[in-house]
C-alpha positions, 0 to 999 in steps of 0.5 A: 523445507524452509528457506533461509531468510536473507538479511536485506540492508535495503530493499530494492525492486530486485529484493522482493523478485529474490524473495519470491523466488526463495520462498520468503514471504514479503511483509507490506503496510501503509504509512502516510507520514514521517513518525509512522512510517520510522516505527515501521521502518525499523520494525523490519517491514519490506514495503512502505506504500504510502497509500491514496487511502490517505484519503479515508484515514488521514483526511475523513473522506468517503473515498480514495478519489479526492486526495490530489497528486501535490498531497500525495507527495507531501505525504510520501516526502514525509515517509522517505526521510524517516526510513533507512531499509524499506522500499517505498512505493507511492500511489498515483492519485485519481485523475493522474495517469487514467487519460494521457500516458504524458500525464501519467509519466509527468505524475510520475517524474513529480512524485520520483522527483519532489518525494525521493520515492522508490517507486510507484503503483497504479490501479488497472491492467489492460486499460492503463498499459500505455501509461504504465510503459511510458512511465517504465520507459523512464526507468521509474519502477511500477507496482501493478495493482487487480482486482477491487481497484478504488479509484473505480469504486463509482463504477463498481458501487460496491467494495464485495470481492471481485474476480469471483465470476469467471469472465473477470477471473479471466481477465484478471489473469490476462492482466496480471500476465500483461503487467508482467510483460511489459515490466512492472516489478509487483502486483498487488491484488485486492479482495479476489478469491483466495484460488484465483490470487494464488494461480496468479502468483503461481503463474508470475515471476513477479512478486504477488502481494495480497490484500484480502486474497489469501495465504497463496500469494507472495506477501501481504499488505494491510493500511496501518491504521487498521491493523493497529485498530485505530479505524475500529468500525472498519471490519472486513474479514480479511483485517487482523488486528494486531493491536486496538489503539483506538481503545487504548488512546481513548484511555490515554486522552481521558486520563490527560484531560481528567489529570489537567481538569483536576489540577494533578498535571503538571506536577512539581516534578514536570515543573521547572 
């Protein structure tokens, strides 16, 4: 039986708990700067993360973990001013919450603060629940985040699906229960067998939001840059390209610069 989907002016933290408990599927993607995240705004998009892969896509490195607390909040500044209906969410960088709870809460306050950001999201269970309370205790919402965590790529030394072992699976669960308990509003889970993603999200009353785990879970989440094929030589299987920019960006910028070296751009009806 479906469910009649219901007409959100803004979505709040309370929103996406609602559509999980109606069956309503919850639509995320990453955005990292003011144009972008006005297109997926008013696309009808729930949850704008503005994602520490700001680090990949908008600054060329290998990884998640260089990019600093200061830009992460420049970027999220951009992206609050342009949207009028989603949610957004801002990771906490490397090195901003991992060794001192007051850390985590000071990153927090900054980024709440300095960016008018909703909320924000922090890789790790277990291992980070005190940073994870304080920052609650503040009455800042928390987005949970299992599983293939890239800001621990050094310690992992791989991006393969994680979880697929039953000792991780069952710490997962034990986790994801725990982030639950002590507040957290969302989980995200990344790259986890399809299985285990939707026994999780089957045993939460928070929303579970996927990333290469699966249709069982509440909601998806992509980085807008690839699923708009603008990063084409990434491809893993969970990616759908929904678009492919980067060929038909390439075509626009050789047809600019054939237009200007051959004298045909400007015309006279783009001169004044």
């Amino acid at each position: 039986m479906s469910v009649a989907k219901k007409e959100y002016k803004r979505i709040t933290v309370k929103s996406l708990v609602d559509m999980k408990a109606n069956g309503e599927k919850i639509a995320m993607l990453t955005a990292y700067d003011y144009s972008m995240a006005k297109i997926v705004d008013g696309a009808g998009v729930d949850v704008i993360l503005v994602g520490d892969s700001a680090s990949n896509v908008m600054a060329g490195h290998e990884t998640t973990l260089p990019i600093t607390l200061d830009q992460m909040i420049y970027h999220a500044s951009g992206v609050v001013r342009a949207i009028s209906r989603s949610l957004v969410v801002v990771d906490l960088p490397f090195g901003s919450y991992q060794s001192d709870p007051k850390e985590a809460l000071r990153s927090a306050i900054r980024i709440m603060k300095e960016s008018g950001a909703h909320a924000v999201k922090l890789e790790g269970g277990k291992e980070v629940k005190d940073s994870i309370k304080r920052i609650l205790h503040a009455g800042i919402p928390v987005m949970g985040h299992l599983g293939l965590t890239p800001q621990s790529i050094y310690k992992f030394g791989t991006y393969t699906v994680r979880a697929k072992e039953e000792q991780e699976a069952e710490k997962l669960k034990a986790d994801a229960l725990l982030l639950e308990r002590i507040g957290c509003f969302a989980v995200v889970l990344e790259k986890v067998p399809a299985k285990l993603a939707k026994e999780v999200a089957e045993s939460l009353t928070i929303p579970v939001i996927g990333i290469g785990a699966g249709n069982g879970v509440d909601g998806q989440v992509l980085v807008v840059h690839d699923m708009l094929g603008m990063t084409h030589e990434f491809n893993p299987r969970f990616l759908r390209r929904y678009a492919d920019l980067h060929a038909e960006m390439t075509t626009a910028f050789e047809n600019y610069t054939k237009d200007v070296k051959n004298k045909s751009f400007p015309s006279d009806e783009e001169q004044y």
